[in-house]
NUTOR-59359 format. One record per residue (C-alpha): residue number from 1; x, y negated, z negated. Coordinates in steps of 0.02 Angstrom, whole numbers, always signed. Example, Ala and Ser with C-alpha at 12.3 -4.5 7.8 and 13.67 -1.06 7.14 Angstrom:
BEGIN
1,+615,+225,-390
2,+684,+53,-357
***
This chain:
BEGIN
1,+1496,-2295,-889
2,+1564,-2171,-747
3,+1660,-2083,-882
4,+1523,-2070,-1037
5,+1415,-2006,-871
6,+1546,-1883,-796
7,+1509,-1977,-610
8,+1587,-2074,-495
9,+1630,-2266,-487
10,+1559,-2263,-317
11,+1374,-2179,-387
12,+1353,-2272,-526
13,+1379,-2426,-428
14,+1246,-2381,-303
15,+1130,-2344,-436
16,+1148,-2501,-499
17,+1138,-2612,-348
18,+972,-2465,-305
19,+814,-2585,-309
20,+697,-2432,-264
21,+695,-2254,-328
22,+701,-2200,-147
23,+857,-2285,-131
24,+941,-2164,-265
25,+920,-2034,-148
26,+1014,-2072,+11
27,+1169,-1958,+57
28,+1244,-1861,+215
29,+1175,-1714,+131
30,+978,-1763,+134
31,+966,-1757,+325
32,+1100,-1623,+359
33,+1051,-1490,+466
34,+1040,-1302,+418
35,+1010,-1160,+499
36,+848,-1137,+410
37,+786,-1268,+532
38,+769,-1163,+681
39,+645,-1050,+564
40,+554,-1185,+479
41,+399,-1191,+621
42,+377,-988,+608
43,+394,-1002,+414
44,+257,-1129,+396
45,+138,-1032,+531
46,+159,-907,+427
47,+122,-971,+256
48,-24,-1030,+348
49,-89,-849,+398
50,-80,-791,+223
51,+111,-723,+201
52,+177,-798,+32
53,+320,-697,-7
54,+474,-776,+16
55,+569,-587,+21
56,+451,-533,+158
57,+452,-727,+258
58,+656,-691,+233
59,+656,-492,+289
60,+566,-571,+466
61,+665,-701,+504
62,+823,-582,+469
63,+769,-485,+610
64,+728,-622,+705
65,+924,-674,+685
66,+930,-802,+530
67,+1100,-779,+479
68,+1102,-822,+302
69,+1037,-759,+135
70,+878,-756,+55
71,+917,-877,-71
72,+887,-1040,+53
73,+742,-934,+115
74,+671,-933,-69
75,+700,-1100,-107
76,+627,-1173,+65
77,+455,-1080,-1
78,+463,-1141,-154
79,+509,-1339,-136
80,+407,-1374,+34
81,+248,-1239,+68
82,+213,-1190,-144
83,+139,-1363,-116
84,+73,-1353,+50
85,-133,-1274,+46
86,-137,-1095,+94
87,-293,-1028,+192
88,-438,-1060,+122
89,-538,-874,+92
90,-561,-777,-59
91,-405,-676,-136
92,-402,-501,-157
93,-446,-416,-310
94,-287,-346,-387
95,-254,-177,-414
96,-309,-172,-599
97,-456,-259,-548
98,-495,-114,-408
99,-463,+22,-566
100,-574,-73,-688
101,-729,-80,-569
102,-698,+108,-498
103,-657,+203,-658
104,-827,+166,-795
105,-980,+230,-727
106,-1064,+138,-617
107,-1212,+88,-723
108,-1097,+3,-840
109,-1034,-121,-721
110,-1102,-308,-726
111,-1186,-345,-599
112,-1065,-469,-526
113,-935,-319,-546
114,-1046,-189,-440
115,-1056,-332,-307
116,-865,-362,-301
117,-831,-180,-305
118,-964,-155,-176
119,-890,-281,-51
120,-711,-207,-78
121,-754,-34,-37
122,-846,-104,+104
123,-665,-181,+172
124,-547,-23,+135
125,-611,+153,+178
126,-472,+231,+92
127,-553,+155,-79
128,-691,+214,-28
129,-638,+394,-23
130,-527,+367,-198
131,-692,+304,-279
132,-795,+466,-225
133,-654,+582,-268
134,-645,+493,-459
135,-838,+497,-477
136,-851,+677,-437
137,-694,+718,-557
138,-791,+617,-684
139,-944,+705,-668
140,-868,+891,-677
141,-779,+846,-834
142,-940,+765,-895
143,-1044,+894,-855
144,-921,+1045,-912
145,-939,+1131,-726
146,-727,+1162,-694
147,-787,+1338,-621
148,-829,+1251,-460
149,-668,+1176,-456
150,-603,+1250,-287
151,-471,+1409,-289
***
């Protein structure tokens, strides 16, 4: 059976004499420390504040002096806090979601559109500005007056 499996004599015997599932996974490696450890409290705190890039999480503790790669960074993120809740609060729109509700005309936004777009442009001044500037481009090209375009 060890050979048609490609294990060891010593696994498959465990296996067998296993009378829980949580008995299959006991090893030296499963309570092994890493140096990940030291991190683990300032990863989580900040999973918790909203950070959810693992590149970012990874580029922080770097600095903070985690010696190795991003790879156990990445996989940390994605095996323990994917799964853990993340704070509670609506998500930014995306981008395209921005552009959609900035470049129609205004009128031809639904109405739960206007709101959304309304409460964004409340929260970032500079799409504010952006959404000003395209409205006025719109209406000169609309309206045929490029001679006021400025010299």
């Amino acid at each position: 059976m060890a050979r048609q499996l490609g294990m060891g004599l010593n696994t498959i015997l465990r296996f067998s004499r296993a009378t829980t599932p949580e008995e299959l996974f006991t090893g030296q490696w499963q309570s092994r420390a890493t140096k990940l450890d030291a991190f683990k409290p300032y990863l989580d705190q900040r999973w918790q504040e909203g950070c959810t890039n693992a590149w970012k999480l990874w580029e922080e503790i770097s600095e903070q002096g985690y010696p190795d790669g991003y790879s156990s960074v990445r996989d940390y993120v994605s095996r323990t806090l994917r799964g853990k809740p993340q704070p509670g609060g609506p998500r930014p729109p995306s981008a395209r979601a921005v552009t959609r509700w900035i470049l129609p005309h205004p009128d031809a936004l639904t109405e739960s559109d206007q709101l959304q777009l309304k409460a964004t442009l409340a929260n970032c001044p500079e799409l504010e500005t952006l959404a000003r500037l395209v409205r006025a481009f719109a209406h000169m090209l609309t309206r045929l007056q490029g001679d006021q375009l400025p010299a």
